[in-house]
N, C-alpha and C positions, 0 to 999 in steps of 0.2 A: 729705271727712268723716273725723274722726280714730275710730279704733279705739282703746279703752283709752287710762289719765289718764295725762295728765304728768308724767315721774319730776318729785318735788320740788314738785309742788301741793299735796298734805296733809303736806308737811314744814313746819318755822319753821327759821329760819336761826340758827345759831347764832354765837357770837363766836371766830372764829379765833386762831387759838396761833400766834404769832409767834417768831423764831428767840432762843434763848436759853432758852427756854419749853424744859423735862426731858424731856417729854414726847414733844418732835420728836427726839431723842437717844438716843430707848432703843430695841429691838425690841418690837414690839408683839405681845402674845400671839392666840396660833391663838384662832379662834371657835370654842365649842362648841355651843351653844344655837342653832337656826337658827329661833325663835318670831320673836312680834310684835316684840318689841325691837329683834331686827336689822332686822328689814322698818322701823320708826321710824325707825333711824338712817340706815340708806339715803334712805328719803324727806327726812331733813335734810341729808345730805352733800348731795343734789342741790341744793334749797333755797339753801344758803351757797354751792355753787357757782356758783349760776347768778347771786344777787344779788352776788357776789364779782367777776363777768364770770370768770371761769375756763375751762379744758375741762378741770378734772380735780381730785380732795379724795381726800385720805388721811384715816381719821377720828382720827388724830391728833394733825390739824389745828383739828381740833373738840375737843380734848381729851378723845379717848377711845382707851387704848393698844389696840385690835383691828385685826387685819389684813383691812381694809376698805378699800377705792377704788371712786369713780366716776368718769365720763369722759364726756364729750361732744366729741369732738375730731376734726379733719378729719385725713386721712393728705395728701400730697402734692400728689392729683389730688381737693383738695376732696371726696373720699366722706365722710359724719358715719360716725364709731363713738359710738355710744350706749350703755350699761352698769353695769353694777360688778360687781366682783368679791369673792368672800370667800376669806380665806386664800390669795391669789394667792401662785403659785411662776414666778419669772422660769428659762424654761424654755432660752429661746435667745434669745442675743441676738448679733446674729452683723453679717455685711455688710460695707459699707463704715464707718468711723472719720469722723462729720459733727461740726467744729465749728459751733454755731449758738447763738443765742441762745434762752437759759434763762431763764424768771421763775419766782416760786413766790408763792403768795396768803400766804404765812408771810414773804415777806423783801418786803412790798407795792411797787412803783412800781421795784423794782431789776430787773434781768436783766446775764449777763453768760454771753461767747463759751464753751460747755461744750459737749466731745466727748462724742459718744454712737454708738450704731450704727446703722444705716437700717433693721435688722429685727429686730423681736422675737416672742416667743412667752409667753404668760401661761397657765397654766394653776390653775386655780380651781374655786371653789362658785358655786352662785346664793345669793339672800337665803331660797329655797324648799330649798336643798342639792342641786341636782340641777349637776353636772358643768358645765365652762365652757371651753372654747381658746378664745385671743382672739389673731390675728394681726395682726401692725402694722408698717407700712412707713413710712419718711419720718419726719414730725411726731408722726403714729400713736406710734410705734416708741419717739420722743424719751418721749410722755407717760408711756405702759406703765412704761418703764424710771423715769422720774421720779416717780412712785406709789410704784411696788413700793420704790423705794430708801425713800422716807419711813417706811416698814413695817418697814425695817432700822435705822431712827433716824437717816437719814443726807440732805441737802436735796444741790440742784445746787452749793451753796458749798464743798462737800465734794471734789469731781470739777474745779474750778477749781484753777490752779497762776500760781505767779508772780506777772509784772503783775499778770493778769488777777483775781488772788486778792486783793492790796494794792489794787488800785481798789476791788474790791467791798466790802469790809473798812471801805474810807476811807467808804464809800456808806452800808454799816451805819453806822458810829459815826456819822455826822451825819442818820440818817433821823428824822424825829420820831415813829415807831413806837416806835424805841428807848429812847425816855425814859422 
């Protein structure tokens, strides 16, 4: 039997902001106000997430510049992290240097080979304001890092060099999002 609803049941999904979109480019301002409104947008970030198939929404994404993330995302050894964060500060991110493959729900059906580090450390609000550490290893670690970056106005195509930048580039220009 479940205790308490499921993030993103009394959200609606909203329409995702795709790359080019101002809004995934700029820093998103600190949340002050920790009322209903944030608790709404949370329960939509989940919502768009979940219908998105994702395990992770920047509400930037949604078109709203606040520095707000959810997540639903397994670290390495399949454990779920469940959450979101407010005003998250990328605390450490430290470990080993993993190339892996990166998607984003803003660049849809693409992904490409992006270094990142096997361990991070998030520190945050809740949507109630009460304090938040969030540790992440592996995949975990990939997401945390992949959020907080969207927060700085900045996606995984950003962290991409080279080939690997000219493929994905070539990927954009012929996606039919882009039109």
């Amino acid at each position: 039997m479940r205790h308490g609803s499921i993030p993103g049941a009394h959200g609606r999904v909203r329409p995702l902001t795709l790359l080019g979109d101002p809004v995934l480019h700029a820093r998103c301002a600190e949340v002050t106000d920790f009322g209903p409104e944030l608790s709404r947008l949370v329960e939509d970030l989940f919502a768009t997430m979940y219908a998105a198939e994702g395990v992770g929404l920047a509400a930037n994404q949604v078109g709203e510049s606040l520095r707000v993330f959810v997540f639903d995302c397994p670290d390495d050894d399949e454990v779920r992290h469940l959450g979101h964060v407010v005003n998250p500060r990328l605390v450490t991110a430290d470990g080993l240097t993993v190339r892996g493959p990166e998607g984003c729900l803003s660049l849809p059906g693409l992904e490409a080979g992006t270094e990142r580090y096997d361990h991070a450390v998030v520190e945050g609000f809740t949507a109630t304001g009460e304090p938040v550490t969030i540790h992440g290893t592996g995949f975990f670690a990939r997401c945390l890092q992949h959020e907080t970056d969207h927060l700085e106005g900045r996606v995984y195509a950003d962290h991409v060099t080279g080939r690997r930048k000219r493929k994905l580039m070539r990927q954009v220009a012929k996606s039919s999002w882009r039109r």
